[in-house]
C-alpha positions in Angstrom: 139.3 96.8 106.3 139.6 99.6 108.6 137.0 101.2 111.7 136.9 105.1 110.7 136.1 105.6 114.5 139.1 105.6 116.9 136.9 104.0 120.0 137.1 101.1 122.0 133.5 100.2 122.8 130.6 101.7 120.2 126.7 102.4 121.8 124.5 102.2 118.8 121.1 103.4 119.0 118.8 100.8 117.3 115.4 102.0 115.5 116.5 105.1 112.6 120.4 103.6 113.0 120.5 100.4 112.9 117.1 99.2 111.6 114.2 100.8 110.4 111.3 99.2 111.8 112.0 95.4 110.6 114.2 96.0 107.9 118.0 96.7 108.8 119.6 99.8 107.3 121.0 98.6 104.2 125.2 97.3 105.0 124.4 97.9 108.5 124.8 93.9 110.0 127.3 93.2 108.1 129.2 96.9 110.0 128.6 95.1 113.5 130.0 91.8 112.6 132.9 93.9 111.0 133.0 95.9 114.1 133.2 92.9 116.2 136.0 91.0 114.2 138.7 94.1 114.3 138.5 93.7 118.4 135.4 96.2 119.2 132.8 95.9 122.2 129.4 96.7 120.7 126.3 97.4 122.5 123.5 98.7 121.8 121.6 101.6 123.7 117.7 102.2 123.3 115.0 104.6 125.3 112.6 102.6 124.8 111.1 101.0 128.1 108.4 99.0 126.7 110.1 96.1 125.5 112.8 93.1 127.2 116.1 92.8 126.1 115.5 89.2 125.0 112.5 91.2 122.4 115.8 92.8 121.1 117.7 90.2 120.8 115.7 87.9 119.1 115.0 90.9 116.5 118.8 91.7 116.0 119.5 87.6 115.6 116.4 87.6 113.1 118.3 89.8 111.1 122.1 88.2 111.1 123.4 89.7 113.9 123.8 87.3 117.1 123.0 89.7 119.6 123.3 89.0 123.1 121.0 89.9 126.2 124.4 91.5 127.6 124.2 93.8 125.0 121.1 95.2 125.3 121.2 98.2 127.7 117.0 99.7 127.7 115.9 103.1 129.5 114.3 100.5 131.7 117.7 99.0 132.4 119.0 102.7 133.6 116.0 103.2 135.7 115.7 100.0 137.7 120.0 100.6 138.3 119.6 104.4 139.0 116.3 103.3 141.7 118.4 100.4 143.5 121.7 102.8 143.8 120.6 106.2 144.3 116.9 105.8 145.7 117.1 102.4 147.4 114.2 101.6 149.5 111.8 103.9 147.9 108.2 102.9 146.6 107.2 104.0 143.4 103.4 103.8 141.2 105.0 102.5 138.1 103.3 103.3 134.7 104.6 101.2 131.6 103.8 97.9 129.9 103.8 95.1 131.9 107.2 94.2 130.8 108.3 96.9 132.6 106.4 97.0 135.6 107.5 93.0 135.7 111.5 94.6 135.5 110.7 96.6 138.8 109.0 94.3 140.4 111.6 91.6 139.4 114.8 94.2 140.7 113.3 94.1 144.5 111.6 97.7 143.8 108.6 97.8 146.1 105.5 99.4 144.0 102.8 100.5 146.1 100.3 102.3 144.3 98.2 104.4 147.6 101.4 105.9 149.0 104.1 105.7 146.3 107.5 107.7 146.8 108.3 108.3 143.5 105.5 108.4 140.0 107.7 106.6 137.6 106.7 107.1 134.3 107.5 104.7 131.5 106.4 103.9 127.7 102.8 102.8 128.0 100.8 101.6 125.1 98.0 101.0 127.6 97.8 104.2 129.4 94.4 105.4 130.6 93.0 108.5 132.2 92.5 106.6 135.3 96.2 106.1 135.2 97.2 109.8 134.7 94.5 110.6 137.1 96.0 108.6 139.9 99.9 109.7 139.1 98.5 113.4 139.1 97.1 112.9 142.6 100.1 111.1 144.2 102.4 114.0 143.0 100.2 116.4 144.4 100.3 115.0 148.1 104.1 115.0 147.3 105.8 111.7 145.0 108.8 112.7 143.2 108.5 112.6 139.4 111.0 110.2 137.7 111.1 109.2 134.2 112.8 106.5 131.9 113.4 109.0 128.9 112.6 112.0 126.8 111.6 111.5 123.6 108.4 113.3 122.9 107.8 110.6 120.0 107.9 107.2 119.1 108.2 106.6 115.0 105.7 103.6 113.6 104.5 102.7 110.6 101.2 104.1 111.4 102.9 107.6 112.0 104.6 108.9 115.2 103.0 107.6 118.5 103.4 110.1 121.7 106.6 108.9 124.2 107.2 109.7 127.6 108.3 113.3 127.1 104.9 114.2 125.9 103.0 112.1 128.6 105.4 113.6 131.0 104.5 117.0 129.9 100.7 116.5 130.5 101.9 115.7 134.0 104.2 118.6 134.6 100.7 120.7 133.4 98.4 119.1 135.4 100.7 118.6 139.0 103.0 121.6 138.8 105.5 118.9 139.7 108.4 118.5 137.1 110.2 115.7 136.1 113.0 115.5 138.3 115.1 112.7 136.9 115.3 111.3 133.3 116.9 108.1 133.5 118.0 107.2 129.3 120.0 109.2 127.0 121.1 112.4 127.1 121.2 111.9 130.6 123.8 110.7 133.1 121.7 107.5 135.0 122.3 105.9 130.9 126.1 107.1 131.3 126.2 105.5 134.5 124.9 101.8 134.0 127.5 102.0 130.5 129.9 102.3 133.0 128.6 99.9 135.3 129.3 97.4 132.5 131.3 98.2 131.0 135.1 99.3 132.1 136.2 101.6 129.4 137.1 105.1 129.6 134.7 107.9 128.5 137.1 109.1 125.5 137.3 105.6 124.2 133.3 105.1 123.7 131.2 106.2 120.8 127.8 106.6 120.3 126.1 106.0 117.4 122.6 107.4 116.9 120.0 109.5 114.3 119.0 112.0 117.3 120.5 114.9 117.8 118.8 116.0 121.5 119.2 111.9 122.5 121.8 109.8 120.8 124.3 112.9 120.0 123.7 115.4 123.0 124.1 111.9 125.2 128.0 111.7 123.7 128.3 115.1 124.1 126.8 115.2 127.3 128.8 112.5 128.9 132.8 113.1 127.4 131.5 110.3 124.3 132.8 110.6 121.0 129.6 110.7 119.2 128.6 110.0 115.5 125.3 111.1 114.5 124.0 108.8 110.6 121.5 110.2 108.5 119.5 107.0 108.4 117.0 107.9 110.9 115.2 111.6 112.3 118.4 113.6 111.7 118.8 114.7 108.4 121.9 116.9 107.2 119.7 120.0 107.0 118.6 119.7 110.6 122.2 119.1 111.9 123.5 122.5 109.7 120.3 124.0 111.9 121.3 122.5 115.0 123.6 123.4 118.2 124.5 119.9 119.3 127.8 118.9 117.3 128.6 115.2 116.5 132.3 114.2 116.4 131.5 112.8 113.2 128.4 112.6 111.0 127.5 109.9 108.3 125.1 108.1 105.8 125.2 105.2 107.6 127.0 103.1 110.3 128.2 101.2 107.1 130.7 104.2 106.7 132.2 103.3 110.1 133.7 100.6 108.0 136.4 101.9 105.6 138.5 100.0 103.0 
């Protein structure tokens, strides 16, 4: 057995490259563990803000891998470290599921919803017009605009729900205000808490993930080598189509494993 990736520390992306809803990609377990017993650090790197590392967990160890919370890094996680280092002592009007409002509050972050510093805007299955109504009038007397990530979509069974880079965009339209920081992947607040972590230098970390303007432009981005699997959104086509450039690009993680 051999690891066809010369890297250290591997960031997988989870839903499209890992698993696919609740069924793991086919041979993809069984690459972690692999992983794992030739001496790798494996974590695993998600945008979505809606849910705790010990939901991940729990889902990973359901399938056979015995994830850790450790492991779990969330655009939540990147947010609550890039508000306590770079805008500590600022209120914010969070909007997200309570599992995420309950990780600010829980981080020391002081939410005050009449005079809030910052509109931070997070995955929210619950969002109302009340809500966007409120975060529209706070930017306009003058909150700064963060966000947890940029995906315009959320894949479900049901068909694609809309993320935070479409609810930020109603926002941008209706305030004038843009978003002024994205804390998940591409961007560097994601790079930042990996590093936090983690003490491994940026050549020797790969990230493994099906989107090109997320998981791959977030190697790129950040000195990562970066393997983009077919598994997921990305399919060859759109990567022959496409200006963002992988390191590597596969079927599956399986083919991180080699004979």
């Amino acid at each position: 057995m051999k690891v066809t990736v010369d890297a250290d520390l591997f960031l997988f992306d989870l839903d499209g490259t890992v698993y696919l809803g609740d069924t793991p990609v086919p041979g993809a377990i069984d690459a972690l563990k692999s992983l794992e017993e030739a001496g790798k650090k494996v974590c695993f790197l998600t945008n979505n803000s809606s849910k705790d590392p010990a939901e991940y967990v729990e889902k990973l160890t359901s399938m056979g891998y015995p994830a850790k919370a450790e492991q779990i890094v969330t655009s939540a996680t990147a947010t609550v470290h890039f508000l306590t280092t770079e805008r500590a002592g600022k209120s914010v009007y969070p909007i997200g599921t309570p599992t995420f409002e309950r990780a600010v509050r829980e981080a020391g972050i002081t939410v005050d919803e009449e005079n809030a510093d910052i509109v931070l805007l997070a995955f929210d299955t619950g969002i109302t017009y009340d809500k966007f109504w409120h975060a529209n009038v706070l930017l306009g007397k003058g909150s700064e605009f963060i966000a947890t990530h940029p995906d315009k979509i959320c894949p479900s069974d049901k068909g694609d729900m809309p993320d935070v880079g479409s609810l930020a965009a109603l926002l941008e339209c209706s305030s004038g205000k843009k978003v002024s920081v994205y804390c998940g992947k591409p961007y560097a607040a994601m790079a930042e808490i990996v590093k936090h972590l983690y003490d491994v230098p940026a050549e020797r970390i790969a990230m493994v993930g099906d989107r090109l303007y997320t998981d791959i432009l977030f190697g790129v981005n950040n000195g990562f080598v970066s393997v983009a699997v077919f598994t997921g959104e990305t399919t060859p086509e759109m990567l022959a189509a496409s200006d963002i450039r992988p390191t590597y690009a596969m079927g599956s993680v399986c083919e991180l494993i080699g004979e």
